[in-house]
C-alpha positions in Angstrom: 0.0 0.0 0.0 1.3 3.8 -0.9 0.1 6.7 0.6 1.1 9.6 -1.5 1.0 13.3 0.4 2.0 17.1 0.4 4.0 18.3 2.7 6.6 20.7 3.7 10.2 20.4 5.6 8.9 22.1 8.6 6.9 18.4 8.7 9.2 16.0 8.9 9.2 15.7 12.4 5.3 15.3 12.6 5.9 13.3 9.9 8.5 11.2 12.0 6.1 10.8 14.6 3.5 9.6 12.1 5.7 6.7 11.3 6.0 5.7 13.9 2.5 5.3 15.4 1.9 3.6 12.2 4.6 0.8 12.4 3.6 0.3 15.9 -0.2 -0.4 14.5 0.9 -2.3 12.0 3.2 -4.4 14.2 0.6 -5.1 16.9 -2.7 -6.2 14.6 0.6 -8.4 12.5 -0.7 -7.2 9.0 2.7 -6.4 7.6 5.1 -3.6 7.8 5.9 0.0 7.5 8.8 0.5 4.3 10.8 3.2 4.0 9.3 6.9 3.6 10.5 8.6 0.6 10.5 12.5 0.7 11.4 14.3 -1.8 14.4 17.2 -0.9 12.1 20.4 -2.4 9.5 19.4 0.5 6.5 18.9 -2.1 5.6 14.9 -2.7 6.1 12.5 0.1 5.2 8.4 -0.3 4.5 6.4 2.9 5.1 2.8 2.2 3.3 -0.1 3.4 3.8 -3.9 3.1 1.5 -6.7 3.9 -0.3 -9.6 2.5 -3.6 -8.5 2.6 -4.2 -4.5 1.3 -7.7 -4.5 3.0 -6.5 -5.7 6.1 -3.7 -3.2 6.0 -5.9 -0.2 5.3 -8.1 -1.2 7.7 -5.6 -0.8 10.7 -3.8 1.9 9.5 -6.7 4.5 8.4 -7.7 5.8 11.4 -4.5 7.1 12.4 -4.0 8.5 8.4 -7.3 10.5 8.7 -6.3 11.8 12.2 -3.0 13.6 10.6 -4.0 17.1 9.2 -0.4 16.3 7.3 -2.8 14.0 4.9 -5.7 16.4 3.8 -5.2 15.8 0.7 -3.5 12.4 0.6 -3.9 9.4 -2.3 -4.2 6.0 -1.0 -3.2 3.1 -3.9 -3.8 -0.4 -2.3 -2.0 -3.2 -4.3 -3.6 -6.8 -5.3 -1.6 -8.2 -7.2 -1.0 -7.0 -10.3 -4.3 -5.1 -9.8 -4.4 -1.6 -8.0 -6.8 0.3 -6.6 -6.6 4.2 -5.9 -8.5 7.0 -3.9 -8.2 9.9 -1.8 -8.3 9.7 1.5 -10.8 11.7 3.4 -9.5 13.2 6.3 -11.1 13.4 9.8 -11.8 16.9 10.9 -11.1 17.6 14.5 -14.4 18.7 16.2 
């Protein structure tokens, strides 16, 4: 699963902090694992990388915590099957 987002360098530290609640997640419901991050140097595209064998499963566990960063208002979620994909945005959680 890829998670493509904007973002700027003042982010990486929430950013930082994002990954890490994620791998922890990830590790405890054991649906895979949290790749390395790639951010690109001019602070514009950033791709969270997620491995596991079952997408939905995957999504499932790590959506929550997705929506609940402002960092991925308008974030692009592409869940791999195979050799089939599946893409969408990802529709943030406003805080109340």
């Amino acid at each position: 699963m890829m998670v493509h987002f904007d973002y700027y360098p003042k982010d990486r530290p929430d950013i930082t902090a994002l990954e890490h609640r994620l791998q922890n997640a990830i590790q405890r419901a054991g649906v895979g694992a949290l790749g390395e991050s790639e951010l690109h140097i001019d602070g514009n595209d950033g791709y969270l990388y997620m491995y596991g064998p079952d997408a939905d499963r995957l999504y499932a566990v790590t959506k929550p915590l997705l929506q609940s960063s402002r960092l991925m208002s308008d974030a692009e979620v592409t869940k791999h099957y195979g050799s089939r994909t599946e893409t969408f945005a990802l529709h943030r959680r406003h805080a109340q």
